[in-house]
C-alpha positions in Angstrom: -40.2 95.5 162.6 -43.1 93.1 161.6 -46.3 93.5 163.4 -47.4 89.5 164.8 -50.2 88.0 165.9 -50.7 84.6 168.0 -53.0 82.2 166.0 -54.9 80.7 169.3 -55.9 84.6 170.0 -57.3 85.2 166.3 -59.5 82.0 166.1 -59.9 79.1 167.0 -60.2 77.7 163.4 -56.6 77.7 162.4 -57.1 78.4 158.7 -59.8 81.3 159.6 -56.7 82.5 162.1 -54.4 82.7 159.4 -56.6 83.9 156.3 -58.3 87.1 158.7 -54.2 88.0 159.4 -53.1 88.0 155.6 -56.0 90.2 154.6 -54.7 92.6 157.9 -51.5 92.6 155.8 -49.9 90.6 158.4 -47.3 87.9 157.3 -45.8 86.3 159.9 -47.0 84.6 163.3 -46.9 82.6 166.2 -48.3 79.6 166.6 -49.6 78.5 169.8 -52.2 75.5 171.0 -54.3 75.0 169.7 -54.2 74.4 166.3 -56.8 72.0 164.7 -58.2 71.7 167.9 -55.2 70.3 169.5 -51.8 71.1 171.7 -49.6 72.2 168.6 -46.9 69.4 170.0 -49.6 66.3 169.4 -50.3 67.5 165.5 -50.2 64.6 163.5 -48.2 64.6 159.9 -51.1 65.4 157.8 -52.0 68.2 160.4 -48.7 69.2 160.1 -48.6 68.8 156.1 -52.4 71.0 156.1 -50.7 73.6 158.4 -48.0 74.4 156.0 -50.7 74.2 152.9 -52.5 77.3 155.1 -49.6 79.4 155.8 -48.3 78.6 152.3 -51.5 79.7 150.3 -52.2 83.3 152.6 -48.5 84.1 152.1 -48.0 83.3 156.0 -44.6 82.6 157.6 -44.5 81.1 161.3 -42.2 83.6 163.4 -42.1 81.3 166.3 -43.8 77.9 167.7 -44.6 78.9 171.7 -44.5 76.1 173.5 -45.7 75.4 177.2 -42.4 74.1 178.2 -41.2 75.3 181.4 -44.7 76.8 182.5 -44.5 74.7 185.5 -44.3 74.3 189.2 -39.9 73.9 189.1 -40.8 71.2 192.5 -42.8 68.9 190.4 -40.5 66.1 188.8 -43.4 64.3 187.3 -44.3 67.3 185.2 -40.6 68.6 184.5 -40.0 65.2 182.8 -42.9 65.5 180.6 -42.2 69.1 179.7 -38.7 67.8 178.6 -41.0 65.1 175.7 -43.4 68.2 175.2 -39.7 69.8 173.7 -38.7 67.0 171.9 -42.2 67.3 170.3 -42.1 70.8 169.8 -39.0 70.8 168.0 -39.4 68.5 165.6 -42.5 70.4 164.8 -40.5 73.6 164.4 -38.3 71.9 162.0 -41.4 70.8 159.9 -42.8 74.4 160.0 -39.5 76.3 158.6 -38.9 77.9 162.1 -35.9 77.5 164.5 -37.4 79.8 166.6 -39.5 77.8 170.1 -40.8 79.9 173.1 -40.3 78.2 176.5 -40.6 80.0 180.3 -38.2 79.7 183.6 -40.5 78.0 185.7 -43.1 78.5 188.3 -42.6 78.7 191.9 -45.3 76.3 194.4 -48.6 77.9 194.5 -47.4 81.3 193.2 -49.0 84.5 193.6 -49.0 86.7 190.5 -46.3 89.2 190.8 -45.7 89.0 194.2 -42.2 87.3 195.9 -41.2 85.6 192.9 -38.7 83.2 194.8 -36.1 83.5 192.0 -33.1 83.5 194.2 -34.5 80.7 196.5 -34.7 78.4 193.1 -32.1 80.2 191.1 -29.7 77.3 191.2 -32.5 74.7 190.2 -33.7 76.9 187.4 -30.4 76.5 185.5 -30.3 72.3 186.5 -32.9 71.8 184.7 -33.0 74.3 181.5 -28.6 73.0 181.2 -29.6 69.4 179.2 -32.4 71.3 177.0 -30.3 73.9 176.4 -28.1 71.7 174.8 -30.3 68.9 173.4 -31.7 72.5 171.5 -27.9 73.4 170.5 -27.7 70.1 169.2 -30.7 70.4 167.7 -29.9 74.1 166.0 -32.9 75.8 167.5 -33.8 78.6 169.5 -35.5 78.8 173.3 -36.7 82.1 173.4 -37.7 82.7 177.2 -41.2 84.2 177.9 -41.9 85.7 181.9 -45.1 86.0 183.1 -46.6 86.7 186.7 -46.6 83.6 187.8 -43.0 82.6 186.8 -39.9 82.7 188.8 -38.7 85.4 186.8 -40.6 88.8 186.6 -38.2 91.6 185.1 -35.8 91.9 182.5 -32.7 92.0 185.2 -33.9 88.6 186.4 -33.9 86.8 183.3 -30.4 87.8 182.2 -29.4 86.1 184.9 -30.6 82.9 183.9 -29.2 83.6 180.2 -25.7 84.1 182.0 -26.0 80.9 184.4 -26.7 78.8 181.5 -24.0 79.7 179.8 -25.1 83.0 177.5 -25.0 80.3 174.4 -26.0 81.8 170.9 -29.2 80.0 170.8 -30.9 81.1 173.8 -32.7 84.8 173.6 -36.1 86.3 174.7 -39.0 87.6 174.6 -39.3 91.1 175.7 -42.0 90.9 178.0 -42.7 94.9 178.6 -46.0 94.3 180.8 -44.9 92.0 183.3 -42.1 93.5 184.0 -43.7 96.8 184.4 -46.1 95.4 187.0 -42.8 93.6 188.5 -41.8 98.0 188.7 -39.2 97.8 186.0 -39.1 100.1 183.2 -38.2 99.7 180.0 -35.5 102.1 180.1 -33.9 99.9 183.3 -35.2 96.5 181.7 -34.0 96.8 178.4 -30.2 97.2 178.6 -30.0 93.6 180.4 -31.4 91.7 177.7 -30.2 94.1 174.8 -29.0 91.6 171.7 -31.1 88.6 172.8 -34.7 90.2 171.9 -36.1 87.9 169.7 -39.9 89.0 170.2 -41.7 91.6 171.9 -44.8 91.0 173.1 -47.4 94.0 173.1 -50.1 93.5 175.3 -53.2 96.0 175.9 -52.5 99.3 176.6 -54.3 99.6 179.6 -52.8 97.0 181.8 -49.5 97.2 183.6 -47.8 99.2 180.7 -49.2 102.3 179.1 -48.8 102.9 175.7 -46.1 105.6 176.3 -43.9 103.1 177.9 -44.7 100.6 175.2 -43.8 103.6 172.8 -40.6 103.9 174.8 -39.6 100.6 174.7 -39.8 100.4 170.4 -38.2 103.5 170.2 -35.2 101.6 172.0 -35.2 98.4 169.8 -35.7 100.6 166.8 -32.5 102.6 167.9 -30.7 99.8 167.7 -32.1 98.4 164.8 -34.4 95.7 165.8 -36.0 93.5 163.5 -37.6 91.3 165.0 -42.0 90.9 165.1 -43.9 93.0 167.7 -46.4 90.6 168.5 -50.0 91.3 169.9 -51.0 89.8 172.7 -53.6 89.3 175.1 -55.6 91.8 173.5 -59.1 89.2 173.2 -60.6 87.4 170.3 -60.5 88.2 166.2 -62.0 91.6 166.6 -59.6 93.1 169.4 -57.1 91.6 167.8 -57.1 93.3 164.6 -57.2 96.3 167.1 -54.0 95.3 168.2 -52.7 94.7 165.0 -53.6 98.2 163.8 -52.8 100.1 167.1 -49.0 98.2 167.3 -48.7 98.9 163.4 -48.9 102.7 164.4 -46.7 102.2 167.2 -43.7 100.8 165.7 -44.1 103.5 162.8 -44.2 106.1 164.9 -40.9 104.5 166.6 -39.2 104.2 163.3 -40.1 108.1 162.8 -38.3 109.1 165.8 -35.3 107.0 164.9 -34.6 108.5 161.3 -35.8 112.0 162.5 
C-alpha cells in the first residue's frame, strides 16, 4: 500500500507540493485544484506540459485527478450541466497526466446538514439519472469514477454507496474511495462498511485521527484491505497545511506497516 498525499493540502505552489513529498519518500499523489493557481480542469497545455515536467523530475506519479464533479445540490440543473463539461475537462486532463483514475461524489441534497438525514432514498432514483450518461461517456472514454462521500452528500456510509454502484450497473470502471471518517460519523464501522464496497476500493482516504474515526478503527480498517491484499494509496487527508501533512504522511506510513505486520504474522 503506498502512502498519498493531496497536492492542494501540501502547498499551494504546485512544484513546492510535489518536491516537499518526494523528499518524504512519497511517490505517488492526488491532484486536486488548485494547481498553478487554478481549478485543475481550466490548466492550459503548457500548464499541463509544466505539470508533467514536476512530477517527472521528483520521481512523482499522479494516483488520481479528484475532480468536483457531482459535489452539488442533485435539484440544480444549471449546475449539473456544468459539472457534466467540468468531466469532459477533467478527463482529458487525466489522459494527459498518465492517470485513468478521476474522483467524483453522489451529489448533495438542498441545503443539507452535515451528517444528518441524508435524503438518499428520497433522491435515489435521480442519483442514478444523472451519473447513467457519465458513467458511460467515462466507459467510452476508458477511465475510472472513483466515488468520494462526505457529510454533505446524499450518501454517508459504505452500505449506501454500493447501492448506487449496483443501480448504475456495477460496471468495471466505477469504484471508490473508502471514506472511513464519514461513514463513522454516519455510525458505520469499518468492519460493517467494508464488506459492501470490498473489490471496488480504489483509495482510502485517512483523515486525522481525532475526528469521527480513531486511529484503532483506522487501524482496523487497513488491517482489512491488507487481508485482502490491497494495493491501492492510503491517502492523507484533511490533516492541515505542509507541516501536518508530513505528520500524516509519517503517522499513515506506520499505520499501514503495522497492518501489513498483522497480515503476515
Amino acid at each position: 500500500m503506498d502512502v498519498s498525499y493531496i497536492t492542494a493540502e501540501m502547498s499551494p505552489d504546485f512544484e513546492r507540493a510535489v518536491r516537499v513529498g518526494a523528499k518524504a519518500g512519497v511517490s505517488v499523489v492526488s491532484i486536486r485544484s488548485k494547481a498553478w493557481g487554478k481549478a485543475i480542469e481550466d490548466l492550459s497545455d503548457d500548464e499541463v506540459a509544466r505539470t508533467r515536467e514536476v512530477l517527472a523530475e521528483h520521481g512523482m506519479r499522479v494516483g488520481m485527478v479528484l475532480s468536483p464533479v457531482g459535489k452539488r445540490d442533485i435539484t440544480d440543473d444549471v449546475a449539473i450541466a456544468k459539472h457534466g463539461d467540468i468531466l469532459k475537462r477533467t478527463i482529458r486532463l487525466a489522459h494527459a497526466l498518465d492517470t485513468d483514475t478521476i474522483r467524483v461524489f453522489p451529489f448533495r441534497p438542498p441545503a443539507p446538514t452535515p451528517f444528518t438525514n441524508s435524503r438518499f432514498d428520497e433522491y435515489r432514483d435521480r442519483v442514478a439519472e444523472c451519473w447513467a450518461p457519465w458513467v458511460e461517456m467515462a466507459g467510452d472514454e476508458g477511465v475510472i469514477l472513483c466515488f468520494e462521500w462526505v457529510g454533505t452528500t446524499l450518501v454517508l456510509t459504505c452500505e449506501q454507496m454500493r447501492r448506487v454502484v449496483d443501480d448504475l450497473g456495477g460496471p468495471k470502471h466505477v469504484g471508490v474511495i473508502w471514506e472511513i471518517d464519514v461513514s463513522a460519523q454516519a455510525g458505520e464501522s469499518p468492519e460493517v462498511g467494508y464488506p459492501h464496497i470490498q473489490g471496488l476500493i480504489r483509495d482510502t482516504h485517512i483523515k486525522r485521527f481525532d475526528g469521527g474515526a480513531t486511529r484503532e478503527e483506522y487501524a482496523r480498517a487497513v488491517q482489512l484491505l491488507a487481508a485482502d491484499g490491497y494495493d491501492g494509496p492510503l491517502t492523507v487527508e484533511h490533516w492541515g497545511g505542509e507541516g501536518e501533512t508530513l505528520d500524516g504522511i509519517r503517522q499513515v506510513t506506520r499505520l499501514g506497516a503495522g497492518a501489513t505486520d498483522q497480515v503476515d504474522r
